[in-house]
N, C-alpha and C positions, 0 to 999 in steps of 0.2 A: 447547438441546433439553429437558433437565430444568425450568427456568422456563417452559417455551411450557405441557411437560405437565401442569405444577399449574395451569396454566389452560382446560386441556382440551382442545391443540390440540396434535397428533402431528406431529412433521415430524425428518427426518433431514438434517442442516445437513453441509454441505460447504462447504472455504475453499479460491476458487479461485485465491486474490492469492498477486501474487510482488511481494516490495521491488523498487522502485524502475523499475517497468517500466511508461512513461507512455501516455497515453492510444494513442497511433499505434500500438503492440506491442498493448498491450489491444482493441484495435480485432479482430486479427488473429487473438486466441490466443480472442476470446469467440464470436469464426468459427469456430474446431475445435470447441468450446464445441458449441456452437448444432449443428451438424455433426452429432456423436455423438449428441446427442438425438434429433435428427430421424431419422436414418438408423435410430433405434432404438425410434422412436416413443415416447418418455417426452418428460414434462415436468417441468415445476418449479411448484410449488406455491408457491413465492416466492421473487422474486431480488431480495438487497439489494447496489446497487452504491455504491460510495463515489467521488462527489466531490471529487478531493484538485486543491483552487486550487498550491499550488505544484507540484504535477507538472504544472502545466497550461500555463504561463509559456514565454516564449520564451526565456528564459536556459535550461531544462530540456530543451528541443527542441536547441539550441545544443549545450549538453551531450553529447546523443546520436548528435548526425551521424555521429560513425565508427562507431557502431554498427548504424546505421540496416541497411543491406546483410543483413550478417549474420544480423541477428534476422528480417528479412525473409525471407531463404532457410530457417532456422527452424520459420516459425511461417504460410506464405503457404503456399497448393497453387499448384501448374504455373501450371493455367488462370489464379492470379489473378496469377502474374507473365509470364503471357503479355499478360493486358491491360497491364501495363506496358508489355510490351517492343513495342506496338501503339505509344503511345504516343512511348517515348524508346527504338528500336532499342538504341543503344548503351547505355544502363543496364540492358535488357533481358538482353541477351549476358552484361553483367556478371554481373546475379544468378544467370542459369544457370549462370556458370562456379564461381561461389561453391559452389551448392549440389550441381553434382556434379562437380567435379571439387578441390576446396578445403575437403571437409568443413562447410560453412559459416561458415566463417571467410576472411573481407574482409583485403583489406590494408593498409585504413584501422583495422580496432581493431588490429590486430596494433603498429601504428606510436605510434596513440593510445594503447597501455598500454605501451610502451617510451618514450614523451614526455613522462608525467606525473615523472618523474623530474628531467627538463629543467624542468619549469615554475616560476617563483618560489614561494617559500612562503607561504604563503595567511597572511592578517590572523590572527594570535593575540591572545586579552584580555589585557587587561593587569594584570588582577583576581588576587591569590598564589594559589600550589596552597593547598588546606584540607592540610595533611600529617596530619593528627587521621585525618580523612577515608578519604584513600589507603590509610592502615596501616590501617583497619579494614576497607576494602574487599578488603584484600589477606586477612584475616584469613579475611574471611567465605566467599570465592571459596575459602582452602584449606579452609573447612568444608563447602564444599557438593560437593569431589572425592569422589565416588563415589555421590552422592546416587541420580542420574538409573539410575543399574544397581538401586540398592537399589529404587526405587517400582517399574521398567518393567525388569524381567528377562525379555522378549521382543522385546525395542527391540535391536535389533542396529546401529542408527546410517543405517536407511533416511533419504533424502530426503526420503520421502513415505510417511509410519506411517498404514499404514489405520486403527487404534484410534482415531488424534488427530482424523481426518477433515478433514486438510488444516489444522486449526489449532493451537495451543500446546495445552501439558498445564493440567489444570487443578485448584485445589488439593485436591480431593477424592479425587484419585488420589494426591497425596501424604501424605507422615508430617508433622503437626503442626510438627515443629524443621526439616524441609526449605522448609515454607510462613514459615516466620517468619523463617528466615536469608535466605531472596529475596526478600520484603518490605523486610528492612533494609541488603539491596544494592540496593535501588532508592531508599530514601531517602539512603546514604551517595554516591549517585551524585548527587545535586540541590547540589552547590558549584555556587557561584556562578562562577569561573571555568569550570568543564566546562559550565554550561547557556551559558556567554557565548560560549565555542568554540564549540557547536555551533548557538549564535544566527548569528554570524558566518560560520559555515557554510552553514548555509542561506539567507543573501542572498545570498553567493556564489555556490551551485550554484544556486538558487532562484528565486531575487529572490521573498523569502517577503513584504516588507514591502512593493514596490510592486506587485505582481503586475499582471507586463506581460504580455498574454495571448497565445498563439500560436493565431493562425486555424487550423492544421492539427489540434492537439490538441484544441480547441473540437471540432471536427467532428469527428473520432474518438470523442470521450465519446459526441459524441449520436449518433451510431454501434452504440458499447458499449447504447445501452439499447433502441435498435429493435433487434439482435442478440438479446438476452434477451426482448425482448415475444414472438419468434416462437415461443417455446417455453417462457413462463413464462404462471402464470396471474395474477400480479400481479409487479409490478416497481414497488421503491423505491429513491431516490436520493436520500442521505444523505451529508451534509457533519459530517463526525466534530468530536469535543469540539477546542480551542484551548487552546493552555499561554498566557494569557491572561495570565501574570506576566514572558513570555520577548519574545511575538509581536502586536507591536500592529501594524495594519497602520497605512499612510497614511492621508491620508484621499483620495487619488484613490486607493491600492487598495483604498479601503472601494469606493468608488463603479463602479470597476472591476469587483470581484466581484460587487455588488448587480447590474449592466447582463447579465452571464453569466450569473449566477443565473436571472433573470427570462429570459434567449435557451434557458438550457437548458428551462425549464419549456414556455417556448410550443412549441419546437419536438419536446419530447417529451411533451407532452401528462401530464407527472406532474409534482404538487407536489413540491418537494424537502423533505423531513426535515432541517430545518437544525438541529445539535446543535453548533455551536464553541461558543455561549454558556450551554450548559447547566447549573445549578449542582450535579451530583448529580457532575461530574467537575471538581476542582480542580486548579491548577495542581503541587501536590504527589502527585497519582497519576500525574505525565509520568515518564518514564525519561529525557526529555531536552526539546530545546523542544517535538519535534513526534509522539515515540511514547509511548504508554499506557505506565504501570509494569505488569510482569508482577505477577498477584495483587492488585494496587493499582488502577489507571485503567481496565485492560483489564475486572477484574470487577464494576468499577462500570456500566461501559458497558456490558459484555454486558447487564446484570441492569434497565440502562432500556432498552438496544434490543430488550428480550422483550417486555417492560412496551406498547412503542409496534408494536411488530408483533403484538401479541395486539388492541391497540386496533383496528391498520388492517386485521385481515385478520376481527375479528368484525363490523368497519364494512361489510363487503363484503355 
């Protein structure tokens, strides 16, 4: 918001993302979205959605199934799981019973988060701990106890801080040695063995490197951007920076994403903002393979994705 305004363009930015919630939830939650606007006649002067290829995969759909239910009773109104229950009576009953009589809680996650315990243990690298590393991250984490009370002595520990507007803090609201000691907890975090765990991790949950795509998710995304066109006056879709040191795709999931790429644009009618290969964000401002360093990736990328929406919205 401060970058837009040194370039003469006023806008109050809100972040409506939640980790790890893939495109079929998004689908549902940009429906309430959408909802509240209309029913209150405001709009959006600009919606930027992000494109995330590994949420998009049918290992990540796979993933979700016992979730599915629950986040559905959630985040769905009546009438839209009455069209279900049109459809598949008996999934139908089910969701109702979920959502009022069960709280919204399914007896698939309930089962699914007492099974991960059952499950084998996942591929670890084989690469040594940095112990240099650890002891300094240990160091730095007791230097930063109390930090967050000292900057934000009205942060009583909400979910949801109206001042942040739905996003992280940002280093202007902190003290100089609070911004420097979390800069060098995000570089003491780049060992080689932790980004190879959390490489490892996301083929696992992911399939980050062949990116098998799941038809249902596809069609949810494009979903998410006709959702937002009803109520925005411009909508971009934006594929964020790549740890390009961690995350090399295949080369059929190159091919793979290029085919989706190209289905997402024709069928939504908007060029995509393709930023994985950008070089303003390096693979040393990652916190890990696939999230921005707090202070580091995240303020590099805020400070081009100003740069490129002051571009597309004076193009208008």
């Amino acid at each position: 918001d401060q970058w837009l305004a040194e370039k003469g363009i006023t806008l109050k930015s809100f972040n409506f993302g939640f980790g790890g919630l893939n495109p079929y939830f998004q689908d549902y939650l940009s429906r309430r979205i959408r909802d509240e606007f209309v029913a209150n006649d405001r709009r959006l002067a600009l919606a930027m959605i992000e494109f995330n290829p590994f949420q998009t995969t049918q290992t990540r759909w796979n993933g979700a199934l016992p979730a599915v239910d629950s986040f559905l009773t959630m985040l769905a109104t009546d009438a839209e799981l009455l069209e279900i229950a049109k459809e598949d009576l008996t999934r139908g009953v089910r969701l109702f019973t979920i959502r009022y009589f069960r709280n919204d809680i399914s007896a698939e996650i309930i089962t699914a988060q007492f099974a991960q315990s059952l499950q084998a243990p996942p591929q670890r690298s084989d690469i040594p701990v940095d112990e240099e590393a650890a002891a300094r991250r240990d160091e730095i984490l007791e230097a930063l106890e109390g930090k967050l009370a000292e900057d934000y002595p009205d942060y009583n520990g909400e979910e949801w801080y109206w001042p942040w507007q739905g996003g992280p803090t940002i280093p202007s609201d902190r003290s100089e040695e609070t911004v420097a000691l979390i800069q060098e907890l995000m570089h003491t975090g780049l060992t080689d063995r932790r980004m190879d765990n959390d490489r490892l991790n996301r083929i696992r949950t992911a399939d980050i490197i062949e990116l098998q795509f799941e038809e249902i998710l596809v069609e949810s995304f494009i979903r998410i951007v006709e959702n937002f066109k009803e109520f925005s006056d411009h909508v971009e879709v934006i594929l964020l920076p790549r740890n390009t040191d961690w995350i090399d795709y295949s080369p059929e999931g190159w091919k793979r994403l290029e085919k989706i790429i190209a289905r997402i644009e024709r069928e939504t009618g908007i060029k995509m903002l393709n930023l994985q290969d950008t070089p303003e964000v390096t693979p040393d401002m990652f916190s890990d393979t696939t999230h921005l360093g707090r202070y580091t990736g995240d303020i590099a990328f805020t400070r081009l994705l100003a740069d490129e929406m002051a571009r597309s919205l004076n193009d208008r």
